[in-house]
N, C-alpha and C positions, 0 to 999 in steps of 0.2 A: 472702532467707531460703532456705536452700537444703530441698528436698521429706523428707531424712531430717532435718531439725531439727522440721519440722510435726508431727509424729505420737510425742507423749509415750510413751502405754500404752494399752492397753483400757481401759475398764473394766467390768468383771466385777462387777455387782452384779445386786440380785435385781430391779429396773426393770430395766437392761437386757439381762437375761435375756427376761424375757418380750419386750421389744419384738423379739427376736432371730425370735419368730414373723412378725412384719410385714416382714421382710426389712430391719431395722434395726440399726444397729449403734455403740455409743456409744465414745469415744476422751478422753481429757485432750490437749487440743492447746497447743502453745506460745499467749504470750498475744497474739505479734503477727500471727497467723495468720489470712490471709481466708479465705472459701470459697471460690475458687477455687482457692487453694493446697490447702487440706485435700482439697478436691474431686481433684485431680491426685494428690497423695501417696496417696490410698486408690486410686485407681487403679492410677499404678506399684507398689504395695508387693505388694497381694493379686491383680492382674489380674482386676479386675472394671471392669461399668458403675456409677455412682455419678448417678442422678437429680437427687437433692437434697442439700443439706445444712443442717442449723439449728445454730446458734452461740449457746451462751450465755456468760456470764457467771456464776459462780459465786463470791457473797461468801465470805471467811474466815471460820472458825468462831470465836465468842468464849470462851474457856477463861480458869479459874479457876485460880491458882498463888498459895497463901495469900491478903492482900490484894490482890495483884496479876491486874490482867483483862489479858490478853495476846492478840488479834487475831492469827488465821493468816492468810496471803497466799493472794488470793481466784487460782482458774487459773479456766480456761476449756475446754468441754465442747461437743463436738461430736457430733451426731447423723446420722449419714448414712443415706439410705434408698440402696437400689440396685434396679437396674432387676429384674422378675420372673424367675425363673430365673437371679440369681445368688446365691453363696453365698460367706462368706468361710469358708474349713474350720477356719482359727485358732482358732475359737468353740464348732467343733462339740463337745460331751462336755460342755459347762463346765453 
């Protein structure tokens, strides 16, 4: 898998807003993507250090369409800390 296919988008919500004070920073990553690749791509993309990274698994939402329950396709959610005194500036304002 090549390092621009790893890294989906941000994501921009109001959890990981706040974790953005702990020098944290959360991504939608492809779903065949290890941590060391996620680990490498946050590197190349933004020129930071990248300490850790945590991988989850995020199920599909179940939604109601008349009688019909229709299951979204679950992705996958990365959280990367970076070493003290770095910063990604993509994030800053948000």
């Amino acid at each position: 898998m090549h390092l621009h296919e790893v890294l989906r988008r941000p994501l921009i919500t109001e959890k990981a807003t706040s974790l953005k004070e702990k020098d944290k920073y959360a991504f939608e990553v492809a779903r065949k993507a290890t941590e060391s690749q996620i680990k490498e791509a946050v590197e190349l993309a933004f020129k930071v250090k990248v300490n850790k990274v945590n991988v989850m698994t995020v199920p599909g939402k179940t939604r109601k369409f008349g009688r019909r329950q229709v299951t979204g396709s679950p992705w996958k959610k990365a959280v990367v800390t970076l070493a003290p005194g770095h910063k990604i500036t993509f994030f800053e304002g948000v």
